[in-house]
C-alpha positions as CSV (number, residue, x, y, z in Angstrom):
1,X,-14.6,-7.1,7.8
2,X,-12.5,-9.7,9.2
3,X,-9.0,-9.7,8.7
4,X,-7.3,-12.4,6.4
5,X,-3.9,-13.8,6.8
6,X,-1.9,-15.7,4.9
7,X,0.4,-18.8,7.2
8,X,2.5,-21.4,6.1
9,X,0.5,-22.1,2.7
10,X,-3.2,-21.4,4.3
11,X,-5.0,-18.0,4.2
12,X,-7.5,-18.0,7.8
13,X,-8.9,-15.9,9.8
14,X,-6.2,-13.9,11.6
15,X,-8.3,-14.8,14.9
16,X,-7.4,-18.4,13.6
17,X,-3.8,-18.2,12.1
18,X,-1.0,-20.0,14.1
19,X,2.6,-20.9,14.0
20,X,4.1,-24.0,15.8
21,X,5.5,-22.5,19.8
22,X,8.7,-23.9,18.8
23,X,9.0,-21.7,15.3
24,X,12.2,-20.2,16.0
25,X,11.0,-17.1,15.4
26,X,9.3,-17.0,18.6
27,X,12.1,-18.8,20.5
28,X,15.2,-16.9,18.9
29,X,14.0,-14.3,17.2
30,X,15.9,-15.8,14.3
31,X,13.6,-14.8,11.3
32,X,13.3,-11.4,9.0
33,X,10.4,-9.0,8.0
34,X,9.7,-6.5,5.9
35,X,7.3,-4.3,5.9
36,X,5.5,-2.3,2.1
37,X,3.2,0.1,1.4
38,X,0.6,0.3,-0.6
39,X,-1.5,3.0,-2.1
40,X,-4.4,3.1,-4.1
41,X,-3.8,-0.9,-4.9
42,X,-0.4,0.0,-5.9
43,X,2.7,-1.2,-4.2
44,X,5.5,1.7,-2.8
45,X,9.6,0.8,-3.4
46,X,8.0,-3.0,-4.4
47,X,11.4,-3.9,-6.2
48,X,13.8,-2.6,-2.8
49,X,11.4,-4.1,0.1
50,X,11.7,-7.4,-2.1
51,X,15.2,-7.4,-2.5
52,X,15.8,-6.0,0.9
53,X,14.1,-9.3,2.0
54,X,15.5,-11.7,0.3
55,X,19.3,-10.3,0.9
56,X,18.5,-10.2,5.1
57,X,17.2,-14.2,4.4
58,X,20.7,-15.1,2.9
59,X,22.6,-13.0,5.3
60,X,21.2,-15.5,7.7
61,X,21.1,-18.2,5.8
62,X,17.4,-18.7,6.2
63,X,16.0,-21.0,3.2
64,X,13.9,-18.8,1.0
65,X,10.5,-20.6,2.5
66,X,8.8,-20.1,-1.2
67,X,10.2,-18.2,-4.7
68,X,9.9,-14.7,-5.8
69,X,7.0,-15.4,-8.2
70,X,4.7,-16.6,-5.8
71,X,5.8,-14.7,-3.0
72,X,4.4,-12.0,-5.3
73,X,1.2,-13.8,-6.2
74,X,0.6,-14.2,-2.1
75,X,1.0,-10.9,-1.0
76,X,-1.6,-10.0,-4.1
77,X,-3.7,-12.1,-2.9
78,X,-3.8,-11.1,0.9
79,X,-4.2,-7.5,-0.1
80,X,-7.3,-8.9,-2.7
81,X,-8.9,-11.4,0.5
82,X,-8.8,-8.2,2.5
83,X,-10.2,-5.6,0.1
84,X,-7.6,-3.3,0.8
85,X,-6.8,-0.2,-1.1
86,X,-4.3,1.5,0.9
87,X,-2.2,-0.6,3.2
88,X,0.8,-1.6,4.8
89,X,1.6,-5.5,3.6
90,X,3.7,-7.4,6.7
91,X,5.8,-10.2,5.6
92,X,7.9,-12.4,7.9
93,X,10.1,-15.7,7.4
94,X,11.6,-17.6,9.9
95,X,14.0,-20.4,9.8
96,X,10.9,-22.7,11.0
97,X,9.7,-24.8,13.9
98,X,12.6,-27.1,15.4
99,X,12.9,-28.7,19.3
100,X,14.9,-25.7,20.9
101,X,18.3,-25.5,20.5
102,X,20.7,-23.0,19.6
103,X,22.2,-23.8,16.6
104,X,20.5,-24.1,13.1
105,X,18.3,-27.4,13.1
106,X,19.2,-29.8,9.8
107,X,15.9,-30.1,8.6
108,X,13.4,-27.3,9.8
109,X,11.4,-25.8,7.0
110,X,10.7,-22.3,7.3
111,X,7.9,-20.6,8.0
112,X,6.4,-17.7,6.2
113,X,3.2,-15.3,7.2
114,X,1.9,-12.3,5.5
115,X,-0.6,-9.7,6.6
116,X,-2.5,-6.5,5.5
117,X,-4.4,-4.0,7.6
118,X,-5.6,-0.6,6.3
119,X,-3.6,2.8,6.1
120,X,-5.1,6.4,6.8
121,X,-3.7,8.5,4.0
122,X,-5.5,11.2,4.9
123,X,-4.3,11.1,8.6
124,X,-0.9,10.3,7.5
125,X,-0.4,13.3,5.5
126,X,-2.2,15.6,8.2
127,X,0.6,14.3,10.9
128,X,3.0,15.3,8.0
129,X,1.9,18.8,7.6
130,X,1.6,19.2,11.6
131,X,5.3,17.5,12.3
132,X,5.6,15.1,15.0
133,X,8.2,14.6,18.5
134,X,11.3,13.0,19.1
135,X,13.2,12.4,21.8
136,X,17.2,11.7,21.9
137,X,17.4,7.3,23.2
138,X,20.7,5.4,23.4
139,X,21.0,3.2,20.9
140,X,21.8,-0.4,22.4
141,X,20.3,-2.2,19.2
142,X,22.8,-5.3,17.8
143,X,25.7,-5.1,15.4
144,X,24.2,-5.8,12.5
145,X,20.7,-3.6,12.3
146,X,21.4,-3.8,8.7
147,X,19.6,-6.7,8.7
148,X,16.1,-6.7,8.7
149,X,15.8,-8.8,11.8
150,X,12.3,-9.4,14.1
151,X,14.4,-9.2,17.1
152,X,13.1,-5.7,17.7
153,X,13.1,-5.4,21.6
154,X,15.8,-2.7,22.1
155,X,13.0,-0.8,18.7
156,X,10.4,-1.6,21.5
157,X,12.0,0.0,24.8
158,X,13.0,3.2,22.6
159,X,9.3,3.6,20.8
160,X,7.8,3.3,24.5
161,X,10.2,6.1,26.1
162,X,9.0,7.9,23.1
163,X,5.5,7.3,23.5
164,X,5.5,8.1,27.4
165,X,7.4,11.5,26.1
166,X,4.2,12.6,24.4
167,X,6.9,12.2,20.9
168,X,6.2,10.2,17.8
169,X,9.8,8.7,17.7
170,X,13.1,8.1,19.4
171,X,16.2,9.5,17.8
172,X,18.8,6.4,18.6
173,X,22.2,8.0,19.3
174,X,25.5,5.6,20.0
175,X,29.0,6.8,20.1
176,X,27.9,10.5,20.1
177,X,26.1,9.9,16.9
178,X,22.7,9.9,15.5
179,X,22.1,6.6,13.7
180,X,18.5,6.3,12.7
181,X,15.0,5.9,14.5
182,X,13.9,2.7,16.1
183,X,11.8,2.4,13.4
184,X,13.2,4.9,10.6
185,X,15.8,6.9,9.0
186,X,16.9,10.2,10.5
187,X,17.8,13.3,8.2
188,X,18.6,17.2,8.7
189,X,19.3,20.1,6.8
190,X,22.2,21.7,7.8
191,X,22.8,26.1,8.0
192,X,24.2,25.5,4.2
193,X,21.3,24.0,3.1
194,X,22.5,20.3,2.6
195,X,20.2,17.3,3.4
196,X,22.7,15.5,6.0
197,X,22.0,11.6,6.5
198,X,24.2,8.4,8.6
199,X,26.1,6.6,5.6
200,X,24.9,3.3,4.9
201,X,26.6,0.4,7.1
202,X,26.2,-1.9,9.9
203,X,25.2,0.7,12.4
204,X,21.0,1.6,10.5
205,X,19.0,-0.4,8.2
206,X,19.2,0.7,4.7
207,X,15.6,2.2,4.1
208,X,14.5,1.7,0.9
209,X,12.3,5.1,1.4
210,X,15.6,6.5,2.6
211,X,17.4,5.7,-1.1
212,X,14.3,6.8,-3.1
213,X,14.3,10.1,-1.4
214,X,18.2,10.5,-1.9
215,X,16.8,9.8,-5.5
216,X,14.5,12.6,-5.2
217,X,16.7,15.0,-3.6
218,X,19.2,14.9,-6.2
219,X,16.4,15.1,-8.8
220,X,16.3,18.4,-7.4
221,X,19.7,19.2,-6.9
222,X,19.8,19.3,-3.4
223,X,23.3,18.8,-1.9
224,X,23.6,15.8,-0.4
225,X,25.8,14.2,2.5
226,X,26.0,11.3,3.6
227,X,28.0,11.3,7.0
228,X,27.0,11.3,10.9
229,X,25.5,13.7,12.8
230,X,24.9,14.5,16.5
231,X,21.6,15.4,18.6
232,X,22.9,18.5,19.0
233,X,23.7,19.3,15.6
234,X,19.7,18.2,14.9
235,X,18.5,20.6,17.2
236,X,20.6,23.5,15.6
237,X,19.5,22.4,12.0
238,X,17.7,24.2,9.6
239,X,14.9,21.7,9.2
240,X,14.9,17.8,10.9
241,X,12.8,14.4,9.4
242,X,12.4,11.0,9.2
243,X,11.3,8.8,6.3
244,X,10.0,5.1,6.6
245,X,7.9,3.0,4.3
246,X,5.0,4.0,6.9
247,X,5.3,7.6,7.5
248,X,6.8,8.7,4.1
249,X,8.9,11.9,4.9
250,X,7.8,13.5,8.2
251,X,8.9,16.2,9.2
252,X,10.1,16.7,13.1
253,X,9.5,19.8,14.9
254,X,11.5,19.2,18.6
255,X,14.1,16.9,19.4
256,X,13.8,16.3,23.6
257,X,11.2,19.1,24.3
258,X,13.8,21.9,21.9
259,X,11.7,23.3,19.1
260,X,13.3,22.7,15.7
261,X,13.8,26.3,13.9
262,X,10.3,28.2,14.5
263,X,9.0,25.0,15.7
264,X,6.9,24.1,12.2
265,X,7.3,21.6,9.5
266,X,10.1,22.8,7.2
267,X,9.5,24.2,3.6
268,X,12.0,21.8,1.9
269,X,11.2,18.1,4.1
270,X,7.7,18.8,3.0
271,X,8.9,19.5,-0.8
272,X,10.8,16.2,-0.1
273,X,7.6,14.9,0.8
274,X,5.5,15.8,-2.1
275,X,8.4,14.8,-4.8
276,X,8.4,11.1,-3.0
277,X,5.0,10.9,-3.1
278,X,4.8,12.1,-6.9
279,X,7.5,9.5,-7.1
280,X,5.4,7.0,-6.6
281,X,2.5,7.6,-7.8
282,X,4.2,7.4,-11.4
């Protein structure tokens, strides 16, 4: 069926849908996204995506463009128009459409789009079981990636070395460090058996799959620690992964071409897996 989107108080077509060429969002870059999950009609993390959102809108003082409650009601909606089980929602605010200029226009009113397209589960959890690629990418993102941000380019160049690498994801690295994926949160599990993960900050975006799987890990009284690591220190570990809203936990097998361990998904990221998945399906 034809996909539905939701723009700017209309739901069309997405062949039809449409923002004003001088949205700032397309000019500057200058709106926020977030991005849910949902699974058998049932929303992932809901409560952290939402409050993720509206905390990266006041960080840049971007006018909430509608409330809570019927921010809610929309995206139930778009999922509804587009008789969606299992998804991934996309929702996006911008500061508006304004004649260019740098600074914040006095009167723009911002924009707002969500979307919805269809989720594999069943192919999701078979690239789980198998383990995907990374390679090792400088990370030359802005200083405040804690901010959910659409200016995503540097996320772009690092996805596409990935993807010409035959790997699923690029492991960003700045200052000798491992700080996250261009589009997730990097773990390992070090020779003592600790799950090892970049402290929150300005350098990664707080994943709200990240916290419900530090939930989950010491649910089951797995050491936890919360400090950097390096690319070389990944490729030694015990086991690696990532966790996003779209991929769950995965776990990673190489790391630039160097087999992780015995080169298969480890026992405990998948264990991770399973315990964030029955998580959520609570």
């Amino acid at each position: 069926m034809s996909r539905i989107a939701y723009v700017n108080g209309a739901y069309r077509l997405l062949s039809q849908a449409a923002v004003n060429i001088e949205d700032r969002g397309f000019q500057f870059a200058d709106g926020v996204y977030e991005v849910c999950v949902v699974v058998d009609g049932k929303y992932w993390d809901l409560d952290g995506h939402i409050a993720r959102f509206w905390r990266s809108l006041g960080t840049l003082s971007i006018r909430a463009p509608i409330g809570e409650a019927a921010l809610g009601v929309v995206m139930r909606k778009v999922l509804r128009k587009n008789r969606l089980q299992d998804a991934l929602v996309y929702i996006q605010a911008t500061r508006g459409a304004a004649a260019r200029n740098h600074p914040f226009p006095d009167a723009a009113r911002p924009s707002l789009i969500v979307t919805a397209r269809p989720i594999d589960m069943r192919q999701m959890e078979a690239t789980a079981r198998a383990g995907v690629r990374l390679i090792s990418h400088p990370d030359i993102r802005w200083g405040r990636v804690d901010i959910k941000s659409v200016s995503l380019l540097p996320n772009v160049l690092a996805k596409q070395a990935a993807k010409a690498s035959g790997a699923l994801e690029a492991m960003l690295v700045k200052n000798g460090a491992v700080t996250e994926g261009a589009s997730s949160n990097m773990w390992i599990i070090d020779a003592e058996g600790a799950l090892v993960t970049h402290p929150l900050g300005t350098d990664i975006l707080g994943g709200i799959t990240r916290q419900t799987v530090l939930d989950c890990a010491r649910t089951l009284q797995i050491s936890v620690r919360e400090k950097p690591f390096t690319v070389e220190e990944a490729k030694k570990a015990r086991e690696v992964f990532l966790t996003s809203a779209t991929n769950f936990v995965t776990p990673v097998i190489s790391i630039d071409g160097e087999e992780i361990s015995d080169g298969a998904p480890g026992a405990l990221s998948l264990k991770l897996r399973d315990a964030y998945i029955a998580h959520n399906r609570q």
